[in-house]
ChimeraX commands (.cxc) that place a marker at each C-alpha (Angstrom):
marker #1 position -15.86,63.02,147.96 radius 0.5
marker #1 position -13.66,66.23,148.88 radius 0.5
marker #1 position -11.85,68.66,147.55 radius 0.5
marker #1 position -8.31,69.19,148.55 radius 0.5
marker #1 position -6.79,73.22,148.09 radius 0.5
marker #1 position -3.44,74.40,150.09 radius 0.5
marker #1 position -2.45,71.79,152.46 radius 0.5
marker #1 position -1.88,73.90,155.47 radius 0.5
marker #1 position 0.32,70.50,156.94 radius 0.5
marker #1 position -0.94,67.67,158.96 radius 0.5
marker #1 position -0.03,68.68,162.63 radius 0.5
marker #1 position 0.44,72.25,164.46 radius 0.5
marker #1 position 4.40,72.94,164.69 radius 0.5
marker #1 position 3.93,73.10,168.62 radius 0.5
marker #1 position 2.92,69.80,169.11 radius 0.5
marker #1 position -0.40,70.76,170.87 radius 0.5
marker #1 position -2.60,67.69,171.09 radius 0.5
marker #1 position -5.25,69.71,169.01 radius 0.5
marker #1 position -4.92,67.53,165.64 radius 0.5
marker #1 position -7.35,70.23,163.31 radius 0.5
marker #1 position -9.80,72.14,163.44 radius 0.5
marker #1 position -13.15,71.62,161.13 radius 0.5
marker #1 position -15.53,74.40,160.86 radius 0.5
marker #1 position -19.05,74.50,159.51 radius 0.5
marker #1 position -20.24,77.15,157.11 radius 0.5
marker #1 position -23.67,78.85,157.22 radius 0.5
marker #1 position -24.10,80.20,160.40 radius 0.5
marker #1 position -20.60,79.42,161.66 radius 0.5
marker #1 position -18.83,81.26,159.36 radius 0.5
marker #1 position -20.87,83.10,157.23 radius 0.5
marker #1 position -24.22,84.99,158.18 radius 0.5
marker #1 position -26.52,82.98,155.83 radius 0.5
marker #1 position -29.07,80.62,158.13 radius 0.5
marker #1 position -31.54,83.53,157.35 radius 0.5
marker #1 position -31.00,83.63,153.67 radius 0.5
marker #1 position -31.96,80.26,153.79 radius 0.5
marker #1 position -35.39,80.86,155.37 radius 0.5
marker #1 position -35.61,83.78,153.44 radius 0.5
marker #1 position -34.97,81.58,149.97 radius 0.5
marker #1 position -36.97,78.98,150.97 radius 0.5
marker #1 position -40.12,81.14,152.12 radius 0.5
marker #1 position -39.99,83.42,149.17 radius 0.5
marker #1 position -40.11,80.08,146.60 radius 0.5
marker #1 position -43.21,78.59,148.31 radius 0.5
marker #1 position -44.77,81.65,147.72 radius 0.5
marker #1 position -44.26,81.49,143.97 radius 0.5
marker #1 position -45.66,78.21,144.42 radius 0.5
marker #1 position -48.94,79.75,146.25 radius 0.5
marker #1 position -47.54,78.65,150.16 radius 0.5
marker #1 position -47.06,80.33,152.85 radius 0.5
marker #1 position -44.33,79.24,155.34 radius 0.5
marker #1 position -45.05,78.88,159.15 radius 0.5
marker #1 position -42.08,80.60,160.93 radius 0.5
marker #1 position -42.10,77.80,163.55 radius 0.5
marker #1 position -40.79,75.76,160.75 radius 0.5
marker #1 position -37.35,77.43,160.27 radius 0.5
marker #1 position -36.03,75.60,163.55 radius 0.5
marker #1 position -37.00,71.97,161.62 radius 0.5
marker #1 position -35.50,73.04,158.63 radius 0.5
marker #1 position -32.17,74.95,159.92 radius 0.5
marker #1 position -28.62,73.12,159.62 radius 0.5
marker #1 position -29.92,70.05,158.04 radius 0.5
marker #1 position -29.37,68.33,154.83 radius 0.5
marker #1 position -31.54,70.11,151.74 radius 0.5
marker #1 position -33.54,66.78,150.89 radius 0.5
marker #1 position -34.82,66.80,154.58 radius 0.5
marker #1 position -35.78,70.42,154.90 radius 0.5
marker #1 position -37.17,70.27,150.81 radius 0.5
marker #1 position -38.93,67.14,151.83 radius 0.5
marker #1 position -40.17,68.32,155.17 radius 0.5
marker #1 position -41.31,71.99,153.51 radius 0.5
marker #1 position -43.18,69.83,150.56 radius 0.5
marker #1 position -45.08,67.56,153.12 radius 0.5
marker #1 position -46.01,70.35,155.33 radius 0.5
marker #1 position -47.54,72.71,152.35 radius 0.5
marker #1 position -48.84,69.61,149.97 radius 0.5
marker #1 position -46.93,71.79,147.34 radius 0.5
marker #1 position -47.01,70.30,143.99 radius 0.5
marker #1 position -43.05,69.91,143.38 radius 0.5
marker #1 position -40.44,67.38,143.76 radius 0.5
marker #1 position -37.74,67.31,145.99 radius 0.5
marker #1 position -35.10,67.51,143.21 radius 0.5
marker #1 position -37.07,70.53,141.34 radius 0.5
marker #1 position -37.40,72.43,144.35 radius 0.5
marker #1 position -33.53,71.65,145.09 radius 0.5
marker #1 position -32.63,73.53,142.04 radius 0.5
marker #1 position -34.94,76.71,143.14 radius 0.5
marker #1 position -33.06,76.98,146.38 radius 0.5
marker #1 position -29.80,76.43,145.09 radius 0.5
marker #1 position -30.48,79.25,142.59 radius 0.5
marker #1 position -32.16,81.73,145.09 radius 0.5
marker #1 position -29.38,81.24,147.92 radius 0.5
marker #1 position -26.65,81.81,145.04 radius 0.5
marker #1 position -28.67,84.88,143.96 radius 0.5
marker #1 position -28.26,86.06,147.27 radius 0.5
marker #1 position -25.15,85.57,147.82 radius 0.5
marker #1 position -24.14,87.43,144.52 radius 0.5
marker #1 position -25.84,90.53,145.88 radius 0.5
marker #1 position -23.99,90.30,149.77 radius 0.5
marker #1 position -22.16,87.88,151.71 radius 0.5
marker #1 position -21.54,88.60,155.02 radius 0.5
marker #1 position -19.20,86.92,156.95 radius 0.5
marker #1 position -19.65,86.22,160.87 radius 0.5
marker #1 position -17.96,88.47,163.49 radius 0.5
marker #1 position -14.91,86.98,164.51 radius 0.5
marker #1 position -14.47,84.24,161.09 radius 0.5
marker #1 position -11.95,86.20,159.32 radius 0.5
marker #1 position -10.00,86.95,162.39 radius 0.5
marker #1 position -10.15,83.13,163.66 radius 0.5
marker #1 position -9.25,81.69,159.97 radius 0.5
marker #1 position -5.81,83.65,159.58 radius 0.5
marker #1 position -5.32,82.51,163.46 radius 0.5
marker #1 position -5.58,79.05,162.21 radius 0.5
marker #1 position -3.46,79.24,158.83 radius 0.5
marker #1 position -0.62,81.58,160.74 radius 0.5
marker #1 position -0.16,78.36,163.19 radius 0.5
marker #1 position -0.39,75.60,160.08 radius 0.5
marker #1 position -3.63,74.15,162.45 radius 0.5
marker #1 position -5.33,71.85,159.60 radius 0.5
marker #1 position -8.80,73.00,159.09 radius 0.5
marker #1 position -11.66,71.74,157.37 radius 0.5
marker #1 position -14.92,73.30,155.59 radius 0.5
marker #1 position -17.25,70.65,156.56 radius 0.5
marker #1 position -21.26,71.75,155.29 radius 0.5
marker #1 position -24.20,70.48,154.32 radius 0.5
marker #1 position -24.58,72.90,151.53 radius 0.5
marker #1 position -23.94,71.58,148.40 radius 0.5
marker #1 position -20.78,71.76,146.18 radius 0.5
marker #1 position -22.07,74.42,144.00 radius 0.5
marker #1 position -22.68,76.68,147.04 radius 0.5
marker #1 position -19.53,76.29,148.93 radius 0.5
marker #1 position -17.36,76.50,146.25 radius 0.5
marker #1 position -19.31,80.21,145.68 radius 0.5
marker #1 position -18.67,81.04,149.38 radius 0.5
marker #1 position -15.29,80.37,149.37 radius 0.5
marker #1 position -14.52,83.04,146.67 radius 0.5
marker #1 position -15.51,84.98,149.32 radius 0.5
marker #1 position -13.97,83.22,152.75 radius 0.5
marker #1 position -11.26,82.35,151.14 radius 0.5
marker #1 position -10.01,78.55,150.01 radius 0.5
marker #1 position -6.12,79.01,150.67 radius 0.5
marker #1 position -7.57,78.41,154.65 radius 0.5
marker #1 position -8.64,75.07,154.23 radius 0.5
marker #1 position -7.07,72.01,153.41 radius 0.5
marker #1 position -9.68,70.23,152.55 radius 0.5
marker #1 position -13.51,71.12,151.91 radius 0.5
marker #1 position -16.59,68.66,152.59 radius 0.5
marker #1 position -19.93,69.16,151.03 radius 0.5
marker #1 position -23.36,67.90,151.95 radius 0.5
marker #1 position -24.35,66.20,148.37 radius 0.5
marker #1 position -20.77,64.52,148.31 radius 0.5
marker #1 position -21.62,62.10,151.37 radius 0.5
marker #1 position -24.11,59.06,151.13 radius 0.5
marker #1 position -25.14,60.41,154.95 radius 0.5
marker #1 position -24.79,64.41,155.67 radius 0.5
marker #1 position -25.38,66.10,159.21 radius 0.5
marker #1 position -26.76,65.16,161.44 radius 0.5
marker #1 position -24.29,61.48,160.96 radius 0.5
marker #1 position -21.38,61.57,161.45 radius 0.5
marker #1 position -19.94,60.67,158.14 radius 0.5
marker #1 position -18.72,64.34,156.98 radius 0.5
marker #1 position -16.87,65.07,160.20 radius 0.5
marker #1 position -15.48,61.56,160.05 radius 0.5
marker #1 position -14.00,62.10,156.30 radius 0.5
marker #1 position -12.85,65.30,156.96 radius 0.5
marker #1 position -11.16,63.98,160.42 radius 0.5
marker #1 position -9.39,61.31,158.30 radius 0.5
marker #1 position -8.92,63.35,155.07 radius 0.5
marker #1 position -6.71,65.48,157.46 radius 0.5
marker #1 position -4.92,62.68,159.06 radius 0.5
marker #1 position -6.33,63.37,162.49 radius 0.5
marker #1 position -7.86,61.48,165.04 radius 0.5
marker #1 position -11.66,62.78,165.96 radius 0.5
marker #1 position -11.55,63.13,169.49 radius 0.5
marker #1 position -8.26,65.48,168.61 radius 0.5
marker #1 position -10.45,67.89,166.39 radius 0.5
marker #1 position -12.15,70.98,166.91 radius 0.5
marker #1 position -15.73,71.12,165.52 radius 0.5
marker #1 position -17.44,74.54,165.38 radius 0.5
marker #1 position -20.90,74.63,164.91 radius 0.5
marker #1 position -24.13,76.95,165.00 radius 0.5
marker #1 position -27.20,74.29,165.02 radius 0.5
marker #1 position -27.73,71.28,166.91 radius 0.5
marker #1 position -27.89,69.23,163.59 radius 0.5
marker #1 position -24.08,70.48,163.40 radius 0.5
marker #1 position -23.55,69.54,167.01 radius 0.5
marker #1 position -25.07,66.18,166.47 radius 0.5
marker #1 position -22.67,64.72,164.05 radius 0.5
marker #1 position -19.70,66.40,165.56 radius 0.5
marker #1 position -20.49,64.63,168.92 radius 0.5
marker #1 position -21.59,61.34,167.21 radius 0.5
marker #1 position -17.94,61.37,165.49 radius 0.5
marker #1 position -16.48,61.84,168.34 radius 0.5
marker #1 position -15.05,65.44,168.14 radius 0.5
marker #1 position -15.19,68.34,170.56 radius 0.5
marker #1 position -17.74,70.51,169.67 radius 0.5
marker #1 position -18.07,74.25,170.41 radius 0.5
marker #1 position -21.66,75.57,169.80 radius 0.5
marker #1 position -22.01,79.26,168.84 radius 0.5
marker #1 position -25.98,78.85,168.26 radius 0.5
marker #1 position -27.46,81.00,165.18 radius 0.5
marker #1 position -31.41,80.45,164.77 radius 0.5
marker #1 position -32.17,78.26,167.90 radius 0.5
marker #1 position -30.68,78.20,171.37 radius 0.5
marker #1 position -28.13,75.36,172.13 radius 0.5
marker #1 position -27.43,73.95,175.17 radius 0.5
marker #1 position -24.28,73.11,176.87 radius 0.5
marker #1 position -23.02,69.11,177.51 radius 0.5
marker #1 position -20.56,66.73,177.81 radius 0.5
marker #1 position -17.70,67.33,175.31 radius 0.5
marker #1 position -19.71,70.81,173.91 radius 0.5
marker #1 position -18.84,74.30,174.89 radius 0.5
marker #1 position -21.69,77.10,174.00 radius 0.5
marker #1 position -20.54,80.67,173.25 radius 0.5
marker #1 position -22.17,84.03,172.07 radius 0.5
marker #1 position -19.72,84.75,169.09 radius 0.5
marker #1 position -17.15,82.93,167.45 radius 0.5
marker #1 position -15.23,86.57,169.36 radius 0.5
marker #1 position -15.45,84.20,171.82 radius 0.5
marker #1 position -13.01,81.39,170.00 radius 0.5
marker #1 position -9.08,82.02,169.12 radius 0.5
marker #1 position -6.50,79.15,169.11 radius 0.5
marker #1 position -6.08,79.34,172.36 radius 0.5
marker #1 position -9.57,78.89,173.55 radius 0.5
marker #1 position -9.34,75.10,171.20 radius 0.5
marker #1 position -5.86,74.08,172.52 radius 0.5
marker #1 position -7.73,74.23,175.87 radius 0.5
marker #1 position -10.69,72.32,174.77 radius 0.5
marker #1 position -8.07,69.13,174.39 radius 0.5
marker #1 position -7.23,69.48,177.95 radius 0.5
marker #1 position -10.24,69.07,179.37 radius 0.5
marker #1 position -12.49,66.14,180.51 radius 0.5
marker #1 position -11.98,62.76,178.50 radius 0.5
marker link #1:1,2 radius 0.2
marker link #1:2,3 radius 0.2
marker link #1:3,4 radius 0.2
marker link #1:4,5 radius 0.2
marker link #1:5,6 radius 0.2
marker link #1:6,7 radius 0.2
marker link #1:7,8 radius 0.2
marker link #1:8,9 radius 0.2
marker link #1:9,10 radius 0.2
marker link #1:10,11 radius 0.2
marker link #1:11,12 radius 0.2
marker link #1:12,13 radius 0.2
marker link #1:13,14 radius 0.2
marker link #1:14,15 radius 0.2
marker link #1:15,16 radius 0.2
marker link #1:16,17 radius 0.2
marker link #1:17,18 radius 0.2
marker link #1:18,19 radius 0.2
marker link #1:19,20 radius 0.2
marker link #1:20,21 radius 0.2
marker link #1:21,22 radius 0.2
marker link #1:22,23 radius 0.2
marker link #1:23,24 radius 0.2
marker link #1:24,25 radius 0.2
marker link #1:25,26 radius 0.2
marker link #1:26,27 radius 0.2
marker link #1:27,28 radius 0.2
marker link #1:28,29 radius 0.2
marker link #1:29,30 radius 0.2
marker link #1:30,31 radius 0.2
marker link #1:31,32 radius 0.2
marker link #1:32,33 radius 0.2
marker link #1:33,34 radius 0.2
marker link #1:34,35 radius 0.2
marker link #1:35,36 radius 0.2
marker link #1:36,37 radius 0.2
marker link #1:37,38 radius 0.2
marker link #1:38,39 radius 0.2
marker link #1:39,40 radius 0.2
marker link #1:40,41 radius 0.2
marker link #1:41,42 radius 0.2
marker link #1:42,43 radius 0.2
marker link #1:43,44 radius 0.2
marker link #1:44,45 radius 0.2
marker link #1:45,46 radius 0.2
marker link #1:46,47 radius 0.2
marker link #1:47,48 radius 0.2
marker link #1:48,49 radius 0.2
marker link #1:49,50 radius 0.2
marker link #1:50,51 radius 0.2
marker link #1:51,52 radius 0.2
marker link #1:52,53 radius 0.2
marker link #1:53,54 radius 0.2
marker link #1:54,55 radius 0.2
marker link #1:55,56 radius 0.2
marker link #1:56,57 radius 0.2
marker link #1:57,58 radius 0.2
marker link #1:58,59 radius 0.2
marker link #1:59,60 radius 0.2
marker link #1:60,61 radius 0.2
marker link #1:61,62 radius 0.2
marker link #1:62,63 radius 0.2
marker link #1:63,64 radius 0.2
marker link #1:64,65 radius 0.2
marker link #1:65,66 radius 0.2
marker link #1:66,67 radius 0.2
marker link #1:67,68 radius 0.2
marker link #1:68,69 radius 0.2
marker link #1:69,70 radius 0.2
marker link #1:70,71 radius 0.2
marker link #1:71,72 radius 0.2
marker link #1:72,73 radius 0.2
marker link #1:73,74 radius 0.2
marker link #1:74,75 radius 0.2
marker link #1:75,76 radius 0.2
marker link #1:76,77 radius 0.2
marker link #1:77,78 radius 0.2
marker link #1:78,79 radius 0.2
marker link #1:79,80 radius 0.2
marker link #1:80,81 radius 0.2
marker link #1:81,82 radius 0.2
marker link #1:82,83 radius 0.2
marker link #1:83,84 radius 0.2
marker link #1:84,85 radius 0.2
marker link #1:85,86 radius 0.2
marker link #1:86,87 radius 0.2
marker link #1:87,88 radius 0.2
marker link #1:88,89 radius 0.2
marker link #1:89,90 radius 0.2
marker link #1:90,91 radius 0.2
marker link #1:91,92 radius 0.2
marker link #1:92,93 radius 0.2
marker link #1:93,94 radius 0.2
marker link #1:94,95 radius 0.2
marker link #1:95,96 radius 0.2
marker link #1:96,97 radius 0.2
marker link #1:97,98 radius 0.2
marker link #1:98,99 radius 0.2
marker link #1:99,100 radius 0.2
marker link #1:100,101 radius 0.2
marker link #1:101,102 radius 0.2
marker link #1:102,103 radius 0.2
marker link #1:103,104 radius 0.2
marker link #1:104,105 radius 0.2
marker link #1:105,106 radius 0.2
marker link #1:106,107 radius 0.2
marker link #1:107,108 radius 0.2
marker link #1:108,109 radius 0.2
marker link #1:109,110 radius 0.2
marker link #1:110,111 radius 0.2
marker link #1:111,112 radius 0.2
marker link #1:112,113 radius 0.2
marker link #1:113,114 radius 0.2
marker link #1:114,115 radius 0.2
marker link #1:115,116 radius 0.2
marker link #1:116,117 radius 0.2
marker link #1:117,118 radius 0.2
marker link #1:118,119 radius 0.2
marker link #1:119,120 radius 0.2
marker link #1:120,121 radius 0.2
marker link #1:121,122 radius 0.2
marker link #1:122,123 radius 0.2
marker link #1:123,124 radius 0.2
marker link #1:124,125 radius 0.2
marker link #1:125,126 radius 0.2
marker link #1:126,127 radius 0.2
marker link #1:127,128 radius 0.2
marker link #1:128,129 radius 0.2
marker link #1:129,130 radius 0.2
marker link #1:130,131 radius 0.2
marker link #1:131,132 radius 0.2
marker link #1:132,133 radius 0.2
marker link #1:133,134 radius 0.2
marker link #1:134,135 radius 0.2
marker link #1:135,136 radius 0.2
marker link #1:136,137 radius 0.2
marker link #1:137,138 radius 0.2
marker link #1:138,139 radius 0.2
marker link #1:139,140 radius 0.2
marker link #1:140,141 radius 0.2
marker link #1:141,142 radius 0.2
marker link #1:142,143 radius 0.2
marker link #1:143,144 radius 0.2
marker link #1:144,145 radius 0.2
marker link #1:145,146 radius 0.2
marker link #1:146,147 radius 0.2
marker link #1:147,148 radius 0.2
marker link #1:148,149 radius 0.2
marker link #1:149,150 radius 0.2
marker link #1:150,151 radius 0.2
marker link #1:151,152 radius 0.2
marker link #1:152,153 radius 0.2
marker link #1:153,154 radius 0.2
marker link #1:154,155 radius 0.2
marker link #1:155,156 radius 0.2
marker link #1:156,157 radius 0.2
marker link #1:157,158 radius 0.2
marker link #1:158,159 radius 0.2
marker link #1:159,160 radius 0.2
marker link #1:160,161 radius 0.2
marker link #1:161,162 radius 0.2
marker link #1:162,163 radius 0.2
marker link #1:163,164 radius 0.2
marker link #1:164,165 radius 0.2
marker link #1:165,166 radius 0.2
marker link #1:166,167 radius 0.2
marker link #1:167,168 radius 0.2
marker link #1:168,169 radius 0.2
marker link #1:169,170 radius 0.2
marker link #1:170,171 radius 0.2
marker link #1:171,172 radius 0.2
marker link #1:172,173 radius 0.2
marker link #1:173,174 radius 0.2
marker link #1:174,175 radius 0.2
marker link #1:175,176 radius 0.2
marker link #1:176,177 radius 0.2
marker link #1:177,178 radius 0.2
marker link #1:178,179 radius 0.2
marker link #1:179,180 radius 0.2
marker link #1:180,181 radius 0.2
marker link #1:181,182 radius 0.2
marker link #1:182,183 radius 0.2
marker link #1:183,184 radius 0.2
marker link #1:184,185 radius 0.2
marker link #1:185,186 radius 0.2
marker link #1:186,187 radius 0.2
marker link #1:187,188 radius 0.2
marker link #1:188,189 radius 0.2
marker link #1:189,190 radius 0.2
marker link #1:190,191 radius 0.2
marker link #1:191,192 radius 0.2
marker link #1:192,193 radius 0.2
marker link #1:193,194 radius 0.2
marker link #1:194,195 radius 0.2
marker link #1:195,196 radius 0.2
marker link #1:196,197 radius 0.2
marker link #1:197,198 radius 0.2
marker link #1:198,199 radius 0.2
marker link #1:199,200 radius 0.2
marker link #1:200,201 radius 0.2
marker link #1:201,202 radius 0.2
marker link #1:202,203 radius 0.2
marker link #1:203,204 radius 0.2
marker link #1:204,205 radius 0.2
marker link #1:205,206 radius 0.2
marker link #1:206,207 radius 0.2
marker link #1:207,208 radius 0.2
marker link #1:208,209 radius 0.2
marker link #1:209,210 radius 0.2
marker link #1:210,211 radius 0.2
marker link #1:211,212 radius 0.2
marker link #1:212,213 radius 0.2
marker link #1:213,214 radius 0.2
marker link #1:214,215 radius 0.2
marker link #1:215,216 radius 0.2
marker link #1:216,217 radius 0.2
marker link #1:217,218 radius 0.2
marker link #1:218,219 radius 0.2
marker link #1:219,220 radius 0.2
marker link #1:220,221 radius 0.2
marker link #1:221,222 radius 0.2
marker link #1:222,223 radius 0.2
marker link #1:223,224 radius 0.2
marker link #1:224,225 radius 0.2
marker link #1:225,226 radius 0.2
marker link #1:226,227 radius 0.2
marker link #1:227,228 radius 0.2
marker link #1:228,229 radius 0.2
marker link #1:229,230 radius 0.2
marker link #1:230,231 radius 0.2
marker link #1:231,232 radius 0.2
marker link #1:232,233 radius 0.2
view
């Protein structure tokens, strides 16, 4: 399921072959990977666990059954996935209520995209609840359409969100833009077909076929994914 909020149009007026642009959220857009691991190491140790920090690169960018599941196997804590859901969920949004920073270079690179009428998606594998909290903050008149984790049978790494948003936005996949800080991101971008710029946030990311790494998202403009487009098949 989606949610649809100020169609931004269904093409760029220039004709550029770039179709839309999707973006992922925590990490991409907004600095929150950490509150994550924060969130999630704080909880276990209400629950008497401590976390091992080489764990945050297994957990990172996925969906929240497979890091809650992963983080329950790997303590023997005694909690289910679905109770420890709700802990997170409430911790992160406790968070976020107290600061929500966004990424250098997001709020520049989102007016870019609505000033052009470039389509753009909120593609995460947060859940509804979350995002719609971020976007009081990022602002929902820049997407067109909004994809959360716990709305798709299949969430990062398939390909399934970045395939609904793709069609939700009447675009073809290998014509979209996906921008992404993990290499769960990266891997359902690429396995939907997109082009997939990689501006890594907890664990390095390297560069491939169809995947462009950069420092910042300083580093991206609509210029910089127009040329993406042009580039190898």
């Amino acid at each position: 399921m989606t949610t649809t909020v100020s169609a931004l149009g269904t093409r760029p007026a220039d004709g550029s072959a770039l179709q839309a642009v999707l973006l992922d959220m925590d990490g991409t857009l907004v600095d929150t990977e950490g509150f994550w691991w924060d969130v999630e190491v704080e909880t276990f140790a209400g629950l008497g666990h401590a976390l091992d920090e080489s764990w945050r690169h297994v957990v990172v960018g996925g969906p929240m059954s497979r890091s809650a599941g992963f983080l329950i196997e790997a303590t023997g804590a005694d909690i289910t996935v679905a109770e420890l859901t709700v802990l997170l969920n409430q911790g992160f949004e406790d968070r976020i209520d107290r600061a929500l920073p966004l990424m250098p270079g997001a709020s520049r690179l989102l007016a870019e995209l609505a000033a052009h009428e470039v389509p753009t998606a909120l593609v995460s594998a947060s859940h509804r609840r979350i995002i719609d909290r971020v976007l009081g903050t990022l602002g929902s008149e820049y997407f067109a359409l909004t994809v959360a984790g716990d709305e798709v049978a299949r969430t990062k790494p398939h390909p399934d969100p970045y395939l609904l948003a793709a069609a939700g936005l009447g675009a073809e996949p290998s014509r979209c833009a996906v921008v992404e800080d993990t290499a769960t991101g990266v891997a359902a971008a690429e396995a939907a077909g997109c082009r997939v710029v990689a501006v890594p946030s907890v664990a390095p990311i390297a560069a491939g076929h169809r995947r462009t790494v950069v420092d910042s998202l300083e580093q991206v403009d609509l210029a910089f994914l127009r040329g993406l487009m042009t580039e190898m098949p």
